[in-house]
C-alpha positions in Angstrom: 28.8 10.5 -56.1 26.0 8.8 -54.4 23.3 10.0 -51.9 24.5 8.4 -48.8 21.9 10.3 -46.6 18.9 9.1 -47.8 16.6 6.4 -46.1 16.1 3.2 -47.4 12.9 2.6 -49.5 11.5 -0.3 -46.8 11.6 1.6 -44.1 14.9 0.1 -42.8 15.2 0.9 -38.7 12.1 2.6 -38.8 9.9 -0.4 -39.5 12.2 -2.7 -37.0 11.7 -0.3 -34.6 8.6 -0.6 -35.1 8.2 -4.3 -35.1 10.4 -4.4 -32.0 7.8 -2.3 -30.1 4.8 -3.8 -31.5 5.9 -7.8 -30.3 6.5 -6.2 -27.1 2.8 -5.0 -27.0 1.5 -8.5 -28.2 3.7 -10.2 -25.4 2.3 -7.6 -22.5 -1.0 -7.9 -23.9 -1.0 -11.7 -24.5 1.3 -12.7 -21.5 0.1 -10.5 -19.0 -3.7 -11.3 -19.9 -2.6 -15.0 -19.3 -0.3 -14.7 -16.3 -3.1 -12.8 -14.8 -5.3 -15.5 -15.1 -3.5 -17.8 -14.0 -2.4 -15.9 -10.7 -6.4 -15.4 -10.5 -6.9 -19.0 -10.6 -4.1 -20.1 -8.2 -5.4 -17.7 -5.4 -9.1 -18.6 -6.0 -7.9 -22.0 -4.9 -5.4 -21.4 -2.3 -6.5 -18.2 -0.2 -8.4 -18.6 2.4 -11.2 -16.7 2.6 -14.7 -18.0 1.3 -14.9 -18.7 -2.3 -16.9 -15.8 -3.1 -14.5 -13.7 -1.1 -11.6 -15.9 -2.4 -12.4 -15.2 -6.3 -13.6 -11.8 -5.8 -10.0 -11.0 -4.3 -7.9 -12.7 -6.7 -10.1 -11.2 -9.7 -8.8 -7.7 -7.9 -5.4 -8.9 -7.7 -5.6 -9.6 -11.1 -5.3 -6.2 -12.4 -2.1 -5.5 -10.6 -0.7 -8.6 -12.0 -1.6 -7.7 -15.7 0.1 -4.4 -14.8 3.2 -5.6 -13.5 3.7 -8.1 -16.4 3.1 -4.8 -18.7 6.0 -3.0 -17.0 8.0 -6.1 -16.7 8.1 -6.7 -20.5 8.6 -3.0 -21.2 11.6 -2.6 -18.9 13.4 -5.9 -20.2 16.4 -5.1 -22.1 15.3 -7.0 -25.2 12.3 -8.8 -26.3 13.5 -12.2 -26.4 14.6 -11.9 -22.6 11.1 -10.7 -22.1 9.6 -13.5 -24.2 11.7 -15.7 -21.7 10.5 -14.0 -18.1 7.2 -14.2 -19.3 7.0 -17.7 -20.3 9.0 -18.7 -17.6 6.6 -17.1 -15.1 3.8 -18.5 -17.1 5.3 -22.4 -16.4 5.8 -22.2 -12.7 2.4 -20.3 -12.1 0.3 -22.9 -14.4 2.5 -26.0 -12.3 1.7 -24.7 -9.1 -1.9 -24.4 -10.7 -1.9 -27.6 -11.8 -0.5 -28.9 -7.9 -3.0 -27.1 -6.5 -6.0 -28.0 -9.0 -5.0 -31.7 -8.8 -4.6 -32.0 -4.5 -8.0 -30.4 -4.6 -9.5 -32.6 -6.8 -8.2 -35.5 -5.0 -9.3 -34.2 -1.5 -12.8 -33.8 -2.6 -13.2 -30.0 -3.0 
């Protein structure tokens, strides 16, 4: 009779696991790095303050973005929905960007 107990030899749900958790830390590091720098572009342009004061704020801001994003992709019920959110949030920020970057350009800023 065979030995229905024991694990697989390649790892099985141990290494899926694993590779479950670790393309959730590439998309929190990679997507909240870029979310958060686009959020710190966007305000740079669009608060209004001075733009030293203006940049210094949204590079503060930042770090709370990056953090949310972190928590956001963590608390997502699966990676792809995650992958989606993240992307998602990454297109409408980088438009308004884009908006924003172009008006200015065109106003003489």
């Amino acid at each position: 009779m065979p030995n229905t107990t024991s694990t697989p030899i390649h790892g099985g749900p141990r290494l899926v696991g694993g590779a479950r958790i670790a393309g959730r830390v590439a998309l929190a590091t990679g997507g909240g790095y870029g979310i958060a720098a686009l959020v710190t572009a966007l305000l740079s342009l669009t608060l209004p303050l001075s733009r030293p004061e203006a940049v210094t704020t949204a590079t503060l801001l930042s770090f709370a973005v990056m953090a949310g994003v972190v928590v956001l992709v963590f608390a997502m019920r699966s990676l792809l929905r995650a992958t989606v959110m993240t992307a998602g949030a990454a297109i409408l920020i980088g438009g308004s960007l884009w908006l924003v970057a172009s008006a200015s350009a065109g106003a003489g800023f």
